[in-house]
N, C-alpha and C positions, 0 to 999 in steps of 0.2 A: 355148393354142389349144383350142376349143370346140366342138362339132358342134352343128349346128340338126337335123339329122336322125341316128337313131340309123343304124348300120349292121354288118348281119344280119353281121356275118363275129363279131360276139361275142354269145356265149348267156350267158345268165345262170344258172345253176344255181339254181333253186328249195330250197336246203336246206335247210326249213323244218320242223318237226313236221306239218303239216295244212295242208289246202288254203286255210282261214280266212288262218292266217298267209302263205303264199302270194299271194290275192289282194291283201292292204293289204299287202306287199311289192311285189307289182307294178302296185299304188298309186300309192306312192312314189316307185318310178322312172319311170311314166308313159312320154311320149314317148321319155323316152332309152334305151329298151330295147326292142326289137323282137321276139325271139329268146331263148325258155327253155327249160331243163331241168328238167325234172319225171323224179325217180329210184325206183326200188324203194322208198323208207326212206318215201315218201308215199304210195304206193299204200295202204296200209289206214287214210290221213287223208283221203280223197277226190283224190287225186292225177288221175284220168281224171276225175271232173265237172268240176277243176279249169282241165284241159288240154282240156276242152271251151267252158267258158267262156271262156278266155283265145282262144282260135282262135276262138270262134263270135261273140262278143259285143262281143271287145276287139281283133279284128283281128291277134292274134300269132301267130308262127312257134313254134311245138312240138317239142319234141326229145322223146320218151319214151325215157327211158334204164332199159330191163326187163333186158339183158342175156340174153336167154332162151337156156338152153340144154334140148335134152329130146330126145327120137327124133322122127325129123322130121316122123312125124305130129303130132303133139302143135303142135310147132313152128307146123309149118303153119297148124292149127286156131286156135290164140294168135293170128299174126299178121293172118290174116284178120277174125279178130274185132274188134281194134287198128283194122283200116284203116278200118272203119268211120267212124272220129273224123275223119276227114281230118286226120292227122296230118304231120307233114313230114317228122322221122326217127325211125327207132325201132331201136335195138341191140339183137345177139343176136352168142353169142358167135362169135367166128370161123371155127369149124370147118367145114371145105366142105360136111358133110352137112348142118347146123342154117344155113346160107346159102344154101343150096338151099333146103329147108325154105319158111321166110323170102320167098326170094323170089315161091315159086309162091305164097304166103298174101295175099301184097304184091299181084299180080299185079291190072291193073285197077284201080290206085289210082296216086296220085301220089308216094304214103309212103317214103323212103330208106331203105334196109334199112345200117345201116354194121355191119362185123364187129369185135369187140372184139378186139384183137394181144393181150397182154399189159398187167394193171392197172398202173398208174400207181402204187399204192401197194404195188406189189410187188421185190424186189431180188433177188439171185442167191440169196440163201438163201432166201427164201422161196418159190423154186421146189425147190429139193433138198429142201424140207421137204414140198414136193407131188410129189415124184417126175417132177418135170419133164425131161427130158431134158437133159445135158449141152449148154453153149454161149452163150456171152457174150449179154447180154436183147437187145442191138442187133441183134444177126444172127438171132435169132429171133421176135423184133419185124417183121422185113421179110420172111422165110420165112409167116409168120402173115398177112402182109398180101397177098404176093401169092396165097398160097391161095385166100384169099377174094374177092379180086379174079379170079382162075380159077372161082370157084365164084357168081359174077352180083353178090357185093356194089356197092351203088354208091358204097360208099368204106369207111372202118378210123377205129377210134380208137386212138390212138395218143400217146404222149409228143412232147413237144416235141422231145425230143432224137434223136428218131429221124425223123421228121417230112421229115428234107431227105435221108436215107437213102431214104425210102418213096417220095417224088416222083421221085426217079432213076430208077424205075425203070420199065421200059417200060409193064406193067400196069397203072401209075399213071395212066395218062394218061386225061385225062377224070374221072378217079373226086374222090371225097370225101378230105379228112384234117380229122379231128378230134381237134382235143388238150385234154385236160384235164388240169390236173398247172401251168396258167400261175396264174403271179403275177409281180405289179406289184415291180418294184424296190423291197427294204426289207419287204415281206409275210413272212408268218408262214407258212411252210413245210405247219402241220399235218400230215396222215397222208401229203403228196406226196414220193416218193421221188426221181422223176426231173421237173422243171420246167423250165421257161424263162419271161422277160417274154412281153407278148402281142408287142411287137413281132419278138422272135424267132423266136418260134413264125410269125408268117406270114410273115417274112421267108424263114425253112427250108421253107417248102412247105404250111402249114396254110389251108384255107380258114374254118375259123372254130376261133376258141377258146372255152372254157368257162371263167369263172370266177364262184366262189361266196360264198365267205366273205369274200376281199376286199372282196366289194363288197356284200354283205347284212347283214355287220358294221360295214359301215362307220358312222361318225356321218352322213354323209350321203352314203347310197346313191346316188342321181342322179347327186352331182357325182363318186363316187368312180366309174362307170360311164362318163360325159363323159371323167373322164382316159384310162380305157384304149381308149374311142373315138378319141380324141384322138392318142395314142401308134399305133394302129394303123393311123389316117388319116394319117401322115406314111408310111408302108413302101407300094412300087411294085414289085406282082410280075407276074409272068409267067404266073403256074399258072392 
C-alpha cells in the first residue's frame, strides 16, 4: 500500500550538515513529504533560510526543533524573533518558566510552542549523571508533560513509549505529542534509547512522528518515506 498524498502526522527530520544538502534532500522526496525538521546541528548551515524556503517557496510544514532553554527573558525575545518565519513548531525545553516564556513570544502567530519531557537519547543513568532527580524516566516523562501543559504549551515531545501514558492524561486533551526516538521495524537503533514503529507511536497517542535517518539514509528516500506513510495510514485513532 501506497499514499498519493503525503500525510502531515510524519516530519521528516532534516539531518543534514547544511541547508544545501537539505534542500536536494527535499528534492528528492518531493510530494511524499510535507512536514520537516530543521535542528540546532543546521543552524550555523543555513538551517532558518532553509526553513524559510521550504515554508515560503515549496509550500511545507516546519518543525524548528532549537530546544531553547535561557531566563525567560531571553526566551521570550528568541521566540518572537522565530515567529517571524511563520513557522509551525518550534521547541523549547519544558520547564514552565521557559513555556511561559515561549508562549508570550509566540503570542500573535500561529507557531506551536511544544515542551521538550526528557531526550530520547537519554536513560536512567544519564540522568544521575546530571543530577536529575530520583524516579523511573516514565513517570517523569508525564510529570514533565503535564507541567507544560499547565504552563500554555500546545503539546510535549516525547518518546514513543511514554506517548499513551501522556494522552491519559486529563491535561492532554486537546494538546500536541511528538515523538522522535521511531523506527521502521529492522532499523538501526543509532543514538535512540527509547523507540517504537511509527505505527506504534500513533497507535499510543502521537500525532505526528519524527523520523530521519531511516529515511534520508535510505537508497531511496521517497519510497523509504511512502512506507512509513503507508504503515501509518492503516492506524485509526481517537486523539
Amino acid at each position: 500500500m501506497t499514499t498519493s498524498l503525503s500525510d502531515d502526522r510524519l516530519i521528516v527530520a532534516l539531518d543534514v550538515p547544511n541547508a544545501v544538502a537539505g534542500l536536494e534532500l527535499a528534492e528528492r522526496l518531493g510530494d511524499s513529504v510535507n512536514f520537516y525538521k530543521i535542528g540546532l546541528g543546521m543552524l550555523t548551515g543555513g538551517g532558518l533560510a532553509l526553513a524559510n524556503e521550504l515554508k515560503q517557496e515549496h509550500g511545507k510544514r516546519i518543525f524548528l526543533d532549537m530546544k531553547l532553554f535561557d531566563i525567560g527573558a531571553t526566551v521570550e525575545a528568541a521566540v518572537r524573533g522565530l515567529a517571524q518565519f511563520d513557522l509551525d513548531f518550534l521547541t523549547v525545553h519544558g520547564d514552565p518558566h521557559v513555556v511561559r516564556a515561549a508562549k508570550e513570544g509566540a503570542a500573535g502567530s500561529d507557531m506551536k510552542i511544544l515542551g521538550v519531557t526528557i531526550l530520547t537519547s537519554l536513560d536512567r543513568a544519564d540522568l544521575d549523571a546530571g543530577l536529575i532527580r530520583d524516579g523511573n524516566i516514565p513517570d517523569l516523562v508525564v510529570e514533565r508533560a503535564v507541567r507544560a501543559f499547565e504552563a500554555g504549551a500546545d503539546g510535549v515531545i516525547a518518546s514513543p513509549q511514554e506517548a499513551a501514558m501522556i494522552r491519559a492524561q486529563s491535561e492532554a486533551n486537546g494538546k500536541l505529542i511528538v515523538t522522535p526516538g521511531v523506527r521502521p521495524a529492522g532499523a538501526d537503533l543509532g543514538d535512540q534509547k527509547r523507540v517504537a514503529t511509527p505505527a506504534k507511536a500513533i497507535q499510543d497517542g502521537a500525532n505526528h512522528i519524527v523520523v530521519g535517518r531511516p529515511i534520508h539514509r535510505a537508497e531511496d528516500p521517497a519510497k523509504a518515506a511512502r512506507d512509513v506513510q503507508a504503515e501509518i495510514a492503516t492506524v485509526t485513532t481517537t486523539t
